[in-house]
N, C-alpha and C positions, 0 to 999 in steps of 0.2 A: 504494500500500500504506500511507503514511504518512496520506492521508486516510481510508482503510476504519478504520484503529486509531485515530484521534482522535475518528472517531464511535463505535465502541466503548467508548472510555475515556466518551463524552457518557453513552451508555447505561447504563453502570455506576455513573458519579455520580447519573443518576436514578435507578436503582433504590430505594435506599433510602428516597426520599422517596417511592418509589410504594408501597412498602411500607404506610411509616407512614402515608400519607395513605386507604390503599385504605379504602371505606366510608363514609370522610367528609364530612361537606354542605361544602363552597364556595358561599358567595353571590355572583355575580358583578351588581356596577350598571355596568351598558351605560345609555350619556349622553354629553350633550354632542358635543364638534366630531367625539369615534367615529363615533356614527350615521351624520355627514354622508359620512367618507372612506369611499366601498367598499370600497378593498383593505384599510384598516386593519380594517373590519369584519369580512371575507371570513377574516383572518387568526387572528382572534380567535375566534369560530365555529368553525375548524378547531381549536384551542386546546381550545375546552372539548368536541368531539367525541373530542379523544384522552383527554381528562382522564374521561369517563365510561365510553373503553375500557377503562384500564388500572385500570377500578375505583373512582375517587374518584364522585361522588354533586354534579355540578354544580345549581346554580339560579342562572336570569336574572332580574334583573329589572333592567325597561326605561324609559327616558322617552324624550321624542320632540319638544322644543320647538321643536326649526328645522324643522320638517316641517311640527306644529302653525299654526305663526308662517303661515309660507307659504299652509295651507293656509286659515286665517282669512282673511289679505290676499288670494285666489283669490276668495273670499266677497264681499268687501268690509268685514271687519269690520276694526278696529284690534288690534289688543294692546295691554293695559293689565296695568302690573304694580302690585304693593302691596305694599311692604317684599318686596320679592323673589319674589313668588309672582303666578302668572297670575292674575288677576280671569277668573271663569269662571261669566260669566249662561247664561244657557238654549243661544244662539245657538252659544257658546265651547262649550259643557258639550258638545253634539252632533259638533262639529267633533275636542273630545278625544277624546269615543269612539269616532266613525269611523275616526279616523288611528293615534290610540295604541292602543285594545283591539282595532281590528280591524287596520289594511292594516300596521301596524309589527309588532305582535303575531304575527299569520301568519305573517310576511314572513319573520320570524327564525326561530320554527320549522319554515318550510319548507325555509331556507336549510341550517338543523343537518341535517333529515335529507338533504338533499342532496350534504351531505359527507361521509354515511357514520354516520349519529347518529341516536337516535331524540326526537321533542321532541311534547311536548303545551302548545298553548299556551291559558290559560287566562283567559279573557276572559268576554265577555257577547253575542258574536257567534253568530250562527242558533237553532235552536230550544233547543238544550243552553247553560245557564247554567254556563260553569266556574269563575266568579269564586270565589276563596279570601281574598280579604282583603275585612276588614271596617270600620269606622268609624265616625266621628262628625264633624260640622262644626268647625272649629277658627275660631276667633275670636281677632284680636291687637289691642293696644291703639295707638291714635295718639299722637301726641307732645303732644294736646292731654287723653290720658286718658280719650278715648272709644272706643267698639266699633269696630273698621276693617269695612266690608262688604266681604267679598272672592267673596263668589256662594257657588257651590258646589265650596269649597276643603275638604278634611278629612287628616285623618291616621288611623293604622291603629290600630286599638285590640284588634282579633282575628285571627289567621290560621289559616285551618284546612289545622293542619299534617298531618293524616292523609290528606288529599289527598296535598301534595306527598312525606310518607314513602312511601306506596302507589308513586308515579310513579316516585320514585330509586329504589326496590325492583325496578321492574320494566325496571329500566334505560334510563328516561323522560327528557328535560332539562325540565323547569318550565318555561314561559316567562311571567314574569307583568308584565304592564302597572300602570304606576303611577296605577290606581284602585282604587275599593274603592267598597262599598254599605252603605250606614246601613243598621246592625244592627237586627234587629229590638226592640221594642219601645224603640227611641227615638225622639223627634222626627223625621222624614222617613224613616221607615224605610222600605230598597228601594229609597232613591234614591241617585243614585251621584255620587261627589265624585271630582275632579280631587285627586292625593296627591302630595308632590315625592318627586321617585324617590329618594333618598339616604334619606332617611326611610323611604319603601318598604322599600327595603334593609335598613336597619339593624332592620324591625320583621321581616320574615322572618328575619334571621339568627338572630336574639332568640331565637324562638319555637322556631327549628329545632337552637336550641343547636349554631350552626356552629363549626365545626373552624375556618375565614376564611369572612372578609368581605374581598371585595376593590372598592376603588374606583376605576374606570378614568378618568384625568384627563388633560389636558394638557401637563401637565409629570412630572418622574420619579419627584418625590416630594416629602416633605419638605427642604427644607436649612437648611444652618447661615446661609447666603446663598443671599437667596431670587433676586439675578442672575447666580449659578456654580452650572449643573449640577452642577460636579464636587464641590462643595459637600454633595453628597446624602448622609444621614443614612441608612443601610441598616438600623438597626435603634435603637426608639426606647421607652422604655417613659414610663410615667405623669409622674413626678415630671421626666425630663428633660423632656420636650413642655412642662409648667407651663411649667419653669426657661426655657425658648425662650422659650413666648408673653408670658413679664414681660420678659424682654429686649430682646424685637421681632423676635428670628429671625425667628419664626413671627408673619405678620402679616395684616392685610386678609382676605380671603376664605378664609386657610387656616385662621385661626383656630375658626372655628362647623367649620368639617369635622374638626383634630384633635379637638377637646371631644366632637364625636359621636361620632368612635373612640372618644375614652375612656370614654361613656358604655355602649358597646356592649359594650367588654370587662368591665365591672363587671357587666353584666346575663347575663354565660354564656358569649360569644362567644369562643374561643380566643386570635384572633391576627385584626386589620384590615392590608388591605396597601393603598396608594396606587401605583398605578403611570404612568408613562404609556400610555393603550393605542394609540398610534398607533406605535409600538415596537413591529417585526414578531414575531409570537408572546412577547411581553410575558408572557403567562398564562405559561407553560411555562417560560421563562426564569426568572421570578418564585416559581416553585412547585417545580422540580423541579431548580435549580440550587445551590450551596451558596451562593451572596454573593448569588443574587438580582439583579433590577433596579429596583428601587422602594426604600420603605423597610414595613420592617413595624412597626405600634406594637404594645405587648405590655403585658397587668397589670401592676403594681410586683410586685416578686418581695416573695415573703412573708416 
């Protein structure tokens, strides 16, 4: 009896937040060592199948590097990176599509609706073109102040959000792979570039003017001390995040990920959450709990 009423009491602290959440976009970036664990995946999955039940208006989107990696090395080809991004010639560019647009892409929306969820995944696989996001080639500079060649690397410069409002409308989950196709009348238009998926993320949330962006990571989140978990910062807005990353809290690789939070809330986005997703229903924990287990960054208050 004392279990039956502690899940009761669970349900009633969600409610409120399913309240305020109902009708809301959530962007969710699935990546990294996630993909690799099934059951952390499996768990996650079931996470945003309930989030779509009781109302809220989930979107995936995906990337797929260890898979990719793998799938290049099966080939014979190498991986090569440049300032952090995959160098993606013709040979790469075939192998992202096949593995990220199609067999990953699927794979997750078959998996949603197999837990009880409905999912449209939107890619450039069989006769129907579903691709939503759009671009352009991005070019970055070398330490010698010349062009870096990085193949056919771009970032999103358009998403056609009437797609994905139509699909959450009809109680659809998104699932979108991190490419996109040169817009038309541009230089290469129709051809389709390799996009890093956080970027992905952060241009769908933008457009979609989300409620959250959540980023699924490795660790729990932010902290004060980046080697004590317990250390985690559960709720973080602009000016302290600065006040961190001049201190060095905040350092190495977490640094370009807060700055993109911050960029994202300046541009519409509600509230970015860092969690770890390999933390069994992480999402729901995350969303539907009053402390949460991540941390959330937030606007400067006005």
């Amino acid at each position: 009896m004392i279990e039956a009423i502690q899940k009761a009491d669970v349900l009633i602290e969600a409610m409120g937040w399913i309240r305020q959440f109902r009708d809301k976009v959530t962007v969710i970036k699935l990546g990294g060592s996630v993909m690799e664990d099934d059951d952390a995946l499996r768990h996650l999955l079931v996470d945003i199948v309930f989030m779509e039940t009781v109302g809220m208006r989930p979107v995936v989107v995906h990337g797929g590097g260890a898979a990719i990696s793998r799938a290049m090395a099966a080939a014979g080809l190498e991986a090569r990176f440049v300032q952090g991004r995959r160098y993606t010639d013709p040979a790469t560019l075939k192998i992202v599509e096949k593995v990220l647009a199609g067999e990953i892409n699927e794979s997750i929306a078959a998996r949603i609706e197999e837990f009880g969820g409905r999912a449209m995944p939107l890619n450039f696989a069989g006769e129907t073109d579903n691709n939503i996001l759009y671009g352009e080639p991005i070019t970055l500079t070398g330490d010698d102040g010349e062009p870096v060649d990085l193949g056919a690397v771009g970032h999103v410069t358009r998403v056609d959000r009437d797609v994905l409002d139509n699909l959450c409308y009809a109680g659809q989950v998104p699932v979108i792979p991190s490419m996109c196709v040169v817009d038309d009348g541009k230089p290469g238009a129709g051809g389709k570039l390799n996009v890093n998926a956080d970027t992905a993320a952060m241009a769908v949330a933008q457009a979609m003017g989300a409620e959250k962006l959540v980023f699924l990571s490795d660790i729990n989140g932010v902290r004060r001390d980046k080697n004590d978990p317990d250390s985690l910062i559960h709720s973080l807005d602009g000016a302290e995040a600065r006040r961190l990353i001049a201190s060095g809290a905040i350092e190495a690789g977490m640094i370009p990920k807060v700055e993109a939070c911050l960029e994202t809330l300046d541009k519409g986005v509600r509230k970015v959450h860092i969690i770890d997703g390999r933390l069994r229903h992480s999402l729901l924990l995350e969303i539907y709990t009053n402390c949460g287990v991540g941390t959330e960054i937030v606007s400067d208050p006005v």
